[in-house]
N, C-alpha and C positions, 0 to 999 in steps of 0.2 A: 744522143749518146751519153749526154751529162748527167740525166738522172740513171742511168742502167751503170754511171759509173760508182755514182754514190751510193742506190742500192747495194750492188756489188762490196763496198767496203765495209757499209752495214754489217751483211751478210757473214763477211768474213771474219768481222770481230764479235760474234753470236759463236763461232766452229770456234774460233778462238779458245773462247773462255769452255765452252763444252769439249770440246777434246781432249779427250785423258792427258792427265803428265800430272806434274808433282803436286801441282795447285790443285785440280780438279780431285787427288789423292784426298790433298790436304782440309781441302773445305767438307769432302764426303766425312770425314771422321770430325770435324768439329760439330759441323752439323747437325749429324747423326747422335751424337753424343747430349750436344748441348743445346740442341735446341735452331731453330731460324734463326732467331736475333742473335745469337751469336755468329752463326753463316753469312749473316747480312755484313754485321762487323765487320769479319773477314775480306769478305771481296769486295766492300768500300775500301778496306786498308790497301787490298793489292789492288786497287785503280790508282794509286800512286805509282807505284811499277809501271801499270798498264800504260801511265799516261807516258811518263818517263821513256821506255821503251819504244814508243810509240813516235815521241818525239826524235829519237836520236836514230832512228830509223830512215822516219824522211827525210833529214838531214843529212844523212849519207848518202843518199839520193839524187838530192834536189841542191845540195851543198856541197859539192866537190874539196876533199879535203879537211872539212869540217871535222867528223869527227875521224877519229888518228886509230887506225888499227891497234896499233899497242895499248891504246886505255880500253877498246872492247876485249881485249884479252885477257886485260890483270882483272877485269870486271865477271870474266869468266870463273877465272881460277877464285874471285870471291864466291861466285855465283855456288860455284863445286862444295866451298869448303865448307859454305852455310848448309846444302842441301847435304853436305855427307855428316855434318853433326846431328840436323834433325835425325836421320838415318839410323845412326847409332843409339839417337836417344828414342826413336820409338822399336827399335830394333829391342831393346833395353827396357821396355815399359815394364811395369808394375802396376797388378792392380791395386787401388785405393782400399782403406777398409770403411769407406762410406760409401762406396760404388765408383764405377770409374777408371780410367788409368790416368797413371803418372804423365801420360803424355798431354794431355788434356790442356788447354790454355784458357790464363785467369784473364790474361786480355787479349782475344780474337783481333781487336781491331791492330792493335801494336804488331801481332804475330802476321798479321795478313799484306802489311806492309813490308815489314820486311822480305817478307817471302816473297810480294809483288816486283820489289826492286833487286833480288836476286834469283828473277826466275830464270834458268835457264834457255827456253824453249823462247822465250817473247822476242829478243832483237829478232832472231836469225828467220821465226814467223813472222812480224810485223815488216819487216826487209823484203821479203820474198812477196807478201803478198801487196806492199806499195810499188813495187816493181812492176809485176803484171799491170796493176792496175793505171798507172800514169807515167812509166817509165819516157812510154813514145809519145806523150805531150805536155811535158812540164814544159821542155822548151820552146812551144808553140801558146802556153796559156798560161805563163809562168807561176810563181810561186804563189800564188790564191786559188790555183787550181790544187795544189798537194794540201792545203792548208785547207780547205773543203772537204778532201778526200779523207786527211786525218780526222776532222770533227767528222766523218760520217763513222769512220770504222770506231771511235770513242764510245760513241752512240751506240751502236752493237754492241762494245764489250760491254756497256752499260746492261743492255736488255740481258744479253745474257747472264751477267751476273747474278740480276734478280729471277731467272728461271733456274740456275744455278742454288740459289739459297731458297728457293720454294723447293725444289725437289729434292733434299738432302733432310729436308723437316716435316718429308711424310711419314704417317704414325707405320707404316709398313718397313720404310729403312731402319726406322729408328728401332724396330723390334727387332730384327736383326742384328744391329749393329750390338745392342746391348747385350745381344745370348752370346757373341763371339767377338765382343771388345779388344780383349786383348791380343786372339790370334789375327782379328783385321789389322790392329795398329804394329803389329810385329813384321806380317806380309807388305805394308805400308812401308815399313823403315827397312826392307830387303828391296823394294822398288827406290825407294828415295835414294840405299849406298849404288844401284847401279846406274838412276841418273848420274849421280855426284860422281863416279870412275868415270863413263863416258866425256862427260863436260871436264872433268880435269885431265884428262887423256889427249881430248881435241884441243883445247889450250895450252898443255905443252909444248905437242906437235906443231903446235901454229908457233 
């Protein structure tokens, strides 16, 4: 049952990283723009998030009380207030007159971290999917069974990462991306202000 658990969290930190939301937005448009080696950047810098998130996850978990609802809250309303500036500011782009938009970044890897550590979408996925996965036997294998489980879904978000930055710097996106730069990064920064309402909406409320 122990390897089909760890597969399994592989698995889910591959959907992770590939399933649309803000990050997946945002890597498509550096990528696209500038190339892999900057997309690589990038989802190296959000493995800081990844990890981060990932951590405080199981910890809620596996560590009753650890972490205190009220700091995953204000960590929300950050979460929001970062994703509703990018929003506005690609919302807001201009193109360059060397080619390009304004939205474009000189350091992927600086911007990927940030974004990784304010993603909205990673606690409340990384929470739900260590839940399924070891909820009904952390107590029976204790806490080197969840600390397994984490390094295996690492290791996912890892793979996918790097299928993530290969496929964003095929010469087919990137023809695309450059005939219709500015109206993608504009539909970009309209998806990123409705994440940013949503996440500062439910943080309220909570």
């Amino acid at each position: 049952m122990t390897p089909l658990i760890f597969a399994s969290a592989a698995l889910a930190g591959i959907v992770y990283v590939l399933t649309p939301g803000p990050a997946v937005l945002a890597v498509l448009g550096i990528g696209a723009a500038q190339g892999r080696r900057a997309a690589l950047a990038f989802v190296i810098g959000h493995g800081v998030g990844d990890v981060l998130w990932a951590v405080l996850a199981i910890l809620s978990l596996v560590g009753a009380g650890i972490v205190v609802p009220a700091a995953v809250t204000a960590l929300a309303l950050v979460c929001g207030a970062y994703l509703m500036w990018l929003g506005l500011a690609a919302l807001f782009a201009r193109r360059r007159a060397g080619g390009g938009t304004s939205f474009e970044s000189a350091r992927p890897l600086a911007r990927g971290a940030l974004f990784g550590v304010t993603n909205p979408k990673a606690f409340p996925v990384t929470l739900a999917v260590f839940t399924a996965l070891v909820a009904g036997q952390v107590a029976a294998s204790g806490p080197g069974m969840a600390a397994a489980v984490l390094l295996a879904y690492l290791a996912g978000v890892l793979a996918g990462d790097v299928v993530l930055a290969w496929l964003v710097g095929t010469a087919a996106l990137r023809a695309v991306y450059r005939r219709f730069d500015i109206w993608i990064v504009r539909a970009t920064g309209c998806l990123f202000i409705a994440f940013a309402a949503h996440v500062l909406w439910s943080a309220i409320r909570a």
